[in-house]
N, C-alpha and C positions, 0 to 999 in steps of 0.2 A: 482440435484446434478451431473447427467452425464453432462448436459450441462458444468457446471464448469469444472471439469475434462478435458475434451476435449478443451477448452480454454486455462486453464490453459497447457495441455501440447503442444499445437499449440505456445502457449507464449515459452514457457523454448526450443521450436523447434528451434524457431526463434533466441531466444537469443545463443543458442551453436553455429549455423550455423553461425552467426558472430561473435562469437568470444569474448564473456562475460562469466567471470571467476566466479563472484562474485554477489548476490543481495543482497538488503539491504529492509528489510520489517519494516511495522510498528510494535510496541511492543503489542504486544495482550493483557499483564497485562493494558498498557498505555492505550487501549483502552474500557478496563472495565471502567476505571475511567473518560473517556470524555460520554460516554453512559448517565450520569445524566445531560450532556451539553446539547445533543443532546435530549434528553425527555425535559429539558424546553423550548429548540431555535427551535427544528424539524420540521417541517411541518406534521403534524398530520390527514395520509390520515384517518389508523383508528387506534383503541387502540393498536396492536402489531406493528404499523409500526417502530418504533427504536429497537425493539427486533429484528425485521426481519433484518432489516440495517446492524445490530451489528451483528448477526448471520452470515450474508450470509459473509459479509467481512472475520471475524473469518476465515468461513470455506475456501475463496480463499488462506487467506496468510496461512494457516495453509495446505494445498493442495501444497502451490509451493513449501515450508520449506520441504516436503516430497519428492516430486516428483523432487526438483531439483538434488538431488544426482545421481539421474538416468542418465540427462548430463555433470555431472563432472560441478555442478555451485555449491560453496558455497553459504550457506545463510548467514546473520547477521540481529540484530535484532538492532532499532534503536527508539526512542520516540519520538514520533509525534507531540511533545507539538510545539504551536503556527507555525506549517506547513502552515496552512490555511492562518491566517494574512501574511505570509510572501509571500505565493503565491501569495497573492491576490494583493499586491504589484509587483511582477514580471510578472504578469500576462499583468498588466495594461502596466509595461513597456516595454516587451518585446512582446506584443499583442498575447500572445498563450492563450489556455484554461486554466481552474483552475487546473484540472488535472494531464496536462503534466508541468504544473509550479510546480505544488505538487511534483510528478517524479523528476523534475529537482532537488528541495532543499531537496527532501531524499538521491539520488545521491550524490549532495554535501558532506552534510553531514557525509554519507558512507566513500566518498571517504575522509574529512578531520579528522575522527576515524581510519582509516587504518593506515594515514602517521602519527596521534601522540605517 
């Protein structure tokens, strides 16, 4: 758990140092409800590995949602539904990882709930 911590607030470091006002995290309700996707698609090191998955994520966005006040970053909360397909799409064309294509379309998104 300190590992996180320490991560997480090396992240929210970074993010103030340049100059980011605003995050935008996945919906933790929204993520109770993909958790039955992931127990039938997951890759099943052993029996708790999508508890663990679910957990740890939980505990990161739930970690920055707290800790970002500390640098003057708002949070917003945002639903994650079909992220993946869409990344998986932008990923291909735009040749980055899943990850940071993931990043890129909750940004989006952020940013296109701000302006309506």
């Amino acid at each position: 758990m300190e590992h996180n911590r320490n991560g997480v607030h090396e992240m929210l470091k970074y993010a103030y140092h340049h100059g980011v006002k605003r995050t935008y995290l996945e919906d933790l309700s929204a993520l109770g409800r993909l958790k039955l996707t992931w127990i039938k698609n997951g890759r099943r090191f052993n029996e708790n590995y999508n508890y663990a998955v679910q957990s740890f994520r939980s505990r990161v966005i739930e970690t920055i949602r707290m800790k970002s006040p500390l640098y003057g970053i708002k949070t917003s909360y945002l639903n994650p539904a079909n992220i993946s397909k869409i990344g998986e799409e932008l990923m291909r064309k735009l040749g980055v990882d899943r990850h940071t294509a993931s990043a890129y379309i909750i940004a989006l998104r952020g940013l296109k709930s701000l302006n309506a």
